[in-house]
C-alpha positions in Angstrom: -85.3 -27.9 17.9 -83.0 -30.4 16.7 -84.9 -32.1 14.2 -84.8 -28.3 12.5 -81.0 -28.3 13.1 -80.1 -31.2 11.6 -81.5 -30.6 8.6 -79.9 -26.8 8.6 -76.8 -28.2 9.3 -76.9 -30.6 6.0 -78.0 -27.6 4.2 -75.1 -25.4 5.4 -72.8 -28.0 4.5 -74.2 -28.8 0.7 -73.7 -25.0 0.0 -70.2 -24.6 1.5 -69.0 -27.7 -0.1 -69.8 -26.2 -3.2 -68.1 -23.2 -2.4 -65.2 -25.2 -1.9 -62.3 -25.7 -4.9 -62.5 -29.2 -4.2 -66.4 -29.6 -4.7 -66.4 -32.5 -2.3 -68.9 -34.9 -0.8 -69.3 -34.5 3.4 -70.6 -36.9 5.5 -72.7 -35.7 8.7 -71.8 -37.2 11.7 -73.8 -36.2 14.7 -72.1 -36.5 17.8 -74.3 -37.3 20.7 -71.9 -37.8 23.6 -74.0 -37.7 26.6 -77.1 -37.4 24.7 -80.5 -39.3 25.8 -81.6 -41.7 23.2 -84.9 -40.0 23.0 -82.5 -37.0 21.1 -81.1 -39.5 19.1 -84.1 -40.8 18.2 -85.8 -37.6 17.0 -82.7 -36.4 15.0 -82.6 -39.9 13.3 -86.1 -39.5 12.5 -85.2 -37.0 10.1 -83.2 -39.7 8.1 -79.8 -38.8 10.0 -77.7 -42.1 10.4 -74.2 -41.6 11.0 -73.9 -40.7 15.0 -70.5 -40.5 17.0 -69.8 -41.9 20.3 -66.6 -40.5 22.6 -67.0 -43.2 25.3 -67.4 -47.4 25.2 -69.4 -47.6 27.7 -71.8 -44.9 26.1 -71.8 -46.6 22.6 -72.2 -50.0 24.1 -75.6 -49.0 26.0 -77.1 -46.7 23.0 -76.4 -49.3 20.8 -78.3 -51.8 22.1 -81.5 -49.7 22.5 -81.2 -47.9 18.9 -82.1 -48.7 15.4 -80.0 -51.2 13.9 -79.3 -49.3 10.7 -77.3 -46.7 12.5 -74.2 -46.0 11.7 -72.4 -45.5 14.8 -68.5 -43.5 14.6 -66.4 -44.2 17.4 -64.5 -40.8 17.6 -62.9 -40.6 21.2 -59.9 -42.5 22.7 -59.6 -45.9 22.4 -57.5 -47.7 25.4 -56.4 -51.0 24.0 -57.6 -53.2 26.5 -61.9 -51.8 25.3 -61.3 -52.9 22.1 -63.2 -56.2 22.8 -66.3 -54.3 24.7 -66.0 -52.0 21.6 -66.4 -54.2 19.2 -69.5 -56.0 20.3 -71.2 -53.3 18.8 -72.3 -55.3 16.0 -73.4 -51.5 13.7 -70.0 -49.9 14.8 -68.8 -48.7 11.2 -66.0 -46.7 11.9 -63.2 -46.2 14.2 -61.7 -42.5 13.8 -59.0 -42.5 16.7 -56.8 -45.1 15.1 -53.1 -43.7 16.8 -50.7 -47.0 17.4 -49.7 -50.0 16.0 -50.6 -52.0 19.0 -54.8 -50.7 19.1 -54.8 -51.9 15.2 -53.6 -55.1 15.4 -56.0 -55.6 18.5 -59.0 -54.4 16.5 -57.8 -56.7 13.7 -57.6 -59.6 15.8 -60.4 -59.3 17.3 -62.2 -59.0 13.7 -60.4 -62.3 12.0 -61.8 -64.0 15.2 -65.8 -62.7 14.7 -65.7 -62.7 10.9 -66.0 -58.8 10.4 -63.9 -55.9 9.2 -64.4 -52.2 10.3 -63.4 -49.0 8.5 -60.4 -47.1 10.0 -58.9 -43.9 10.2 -55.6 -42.6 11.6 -55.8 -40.0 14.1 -53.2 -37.2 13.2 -51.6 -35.2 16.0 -50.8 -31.8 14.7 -51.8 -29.3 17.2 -49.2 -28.8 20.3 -52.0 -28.8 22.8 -50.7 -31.5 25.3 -54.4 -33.0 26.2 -55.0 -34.3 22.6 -54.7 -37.8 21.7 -52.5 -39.0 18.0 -49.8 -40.1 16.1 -47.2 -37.4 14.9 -46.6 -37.4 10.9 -43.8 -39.4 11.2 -45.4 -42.5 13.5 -48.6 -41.8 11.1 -46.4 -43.0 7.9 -45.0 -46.2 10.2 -48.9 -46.9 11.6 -50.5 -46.8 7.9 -47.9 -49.1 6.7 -48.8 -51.9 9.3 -52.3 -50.9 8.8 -52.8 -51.4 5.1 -51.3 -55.4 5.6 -53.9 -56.1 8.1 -56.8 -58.1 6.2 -59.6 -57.0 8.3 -59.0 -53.0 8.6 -60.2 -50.9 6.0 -58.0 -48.0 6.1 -60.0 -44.7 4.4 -58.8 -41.8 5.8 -57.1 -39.3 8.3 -58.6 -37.6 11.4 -57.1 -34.6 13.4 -58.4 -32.0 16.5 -57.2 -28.9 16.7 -57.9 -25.8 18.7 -61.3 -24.6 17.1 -61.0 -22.7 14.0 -56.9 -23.4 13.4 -57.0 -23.1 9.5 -53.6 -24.0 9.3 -53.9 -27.3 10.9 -56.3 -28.1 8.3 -54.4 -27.4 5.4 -51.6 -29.4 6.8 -53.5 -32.7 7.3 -54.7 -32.3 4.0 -50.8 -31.4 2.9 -50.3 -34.7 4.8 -53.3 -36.7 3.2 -51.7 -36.3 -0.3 -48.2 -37.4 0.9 -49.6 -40.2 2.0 -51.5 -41.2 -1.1 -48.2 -40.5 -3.1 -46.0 -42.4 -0.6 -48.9 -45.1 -0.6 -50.9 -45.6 -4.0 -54.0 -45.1 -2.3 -56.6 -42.4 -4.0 -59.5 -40.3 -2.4 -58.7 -40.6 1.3 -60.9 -38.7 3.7 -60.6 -36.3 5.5 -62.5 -36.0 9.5 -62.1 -32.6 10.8 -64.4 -30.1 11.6 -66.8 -29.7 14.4 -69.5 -27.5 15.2 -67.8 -24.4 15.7 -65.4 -24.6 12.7 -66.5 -27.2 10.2 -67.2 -24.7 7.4 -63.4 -23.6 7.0 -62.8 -27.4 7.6 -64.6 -28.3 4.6 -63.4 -25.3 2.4 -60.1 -26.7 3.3 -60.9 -30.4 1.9 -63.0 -32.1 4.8 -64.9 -35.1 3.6 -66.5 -35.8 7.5 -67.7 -33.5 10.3 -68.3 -34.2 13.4 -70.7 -31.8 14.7 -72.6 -32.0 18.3 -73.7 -29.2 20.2 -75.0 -27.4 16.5 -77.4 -30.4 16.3 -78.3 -31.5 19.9 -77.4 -28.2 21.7 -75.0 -27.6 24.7 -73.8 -30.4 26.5 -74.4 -30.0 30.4 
């Protein structure tokens, strides 16, 4: 079942982004939160290799049992004092959840120690639901500017949740994205929103990564 998914999913997404104005290339990133390796393994199998993790402790043991050419997406919370158990996963890529001052530098520290760098993004708040994580525009604007003078952080896009579907909240991080390439100099930022219940309006509103679980792997129980 989810080796068939997978490759519907990337097929769903090559004909939307083509429907989109802004005719973009999207990244697949299959979230397997909670997900036996044996899932991961077979959705892999079908060349898949960008997979998001929610939780350290998660990440940390997958990791060590996976392929090494994996991709792994951290995409959940990030308290400042994992960033050190985090980091040891020597095929982390990406961080999306990027929301103080005080997490960056931490990561970055730790990188200029271990003699890596990791690609960031900044995780926009823009929905008024209370339980979700992110910086507000204004605190965004103040975190990419420490962010883009620290020499181990690659910062490449924006990242936002929303309730499911919210159109609106789309359009305004991309609204934001181009302020901030103006304000900035920076070109082609990306874009991470979209998961499986609403990434096709996310991408025909400029999304450049998805982040889709349960359409790939099923319910989570």
């Amino acid at each position: 079942m989810q080796i068939s998914a997978v490759k519907n999913i990337l097929l769903q997404i090559q004909k939307i982004s083509q429907q989109s104005q802004f005719k973009q290339l999207v990244q697949l990133v299959a979230v397997s939160k909670t997900k036996p390796v044996e899932q991961i393994l077979e959705v892999y199998s079908e060349g898949q290799r960008d997979f998001g993790e929610n939780y350290v402790d998660e990440v940390i043991e997958k990791a060590e049992k996976l392929p090494k050419d994996i991709k792994w997406h951290f995409i959940g919370h990030l308290q400042s004092n994992k960033v050190a158990t985090l980091m040891k996963v020597e095929n982390l890529d990406y961080i999306h959840t990027i929301d103080t001052i005080k997490l960056a530098s931490k990561i970055n520290k730790y990188c200029e120690a271990n003699n890596r760098s990791i690609k960031v993004l900044v995780q926009v708040k823009l929905s008024e639901e209370v339980s979700k994580s992110g910086a507000t525009e204004e605190e965004s604007i103040h975190l990419i500017q420490e962010i883009i003078t620290l020499n181990k952080l690659e910062f490449i896009g924006l990242m936002t949740i929303g309730p499911q579907g919210d159109v609106a909240i789309f359009r305004q991080l991309y609204k934001f994205k181009e302020y901030v390439e103006n304000k900035f100099n920076i070109q082609n930022l990306q874009l991470s929103m979209g998961m499986s219940g609403d990434f096709e309006p996310a991408i025909l509103e400029g999304a450049n990564i998805v982040r889709i679980g349960s359409a790939i792997f099923g319910d989570r129980h």
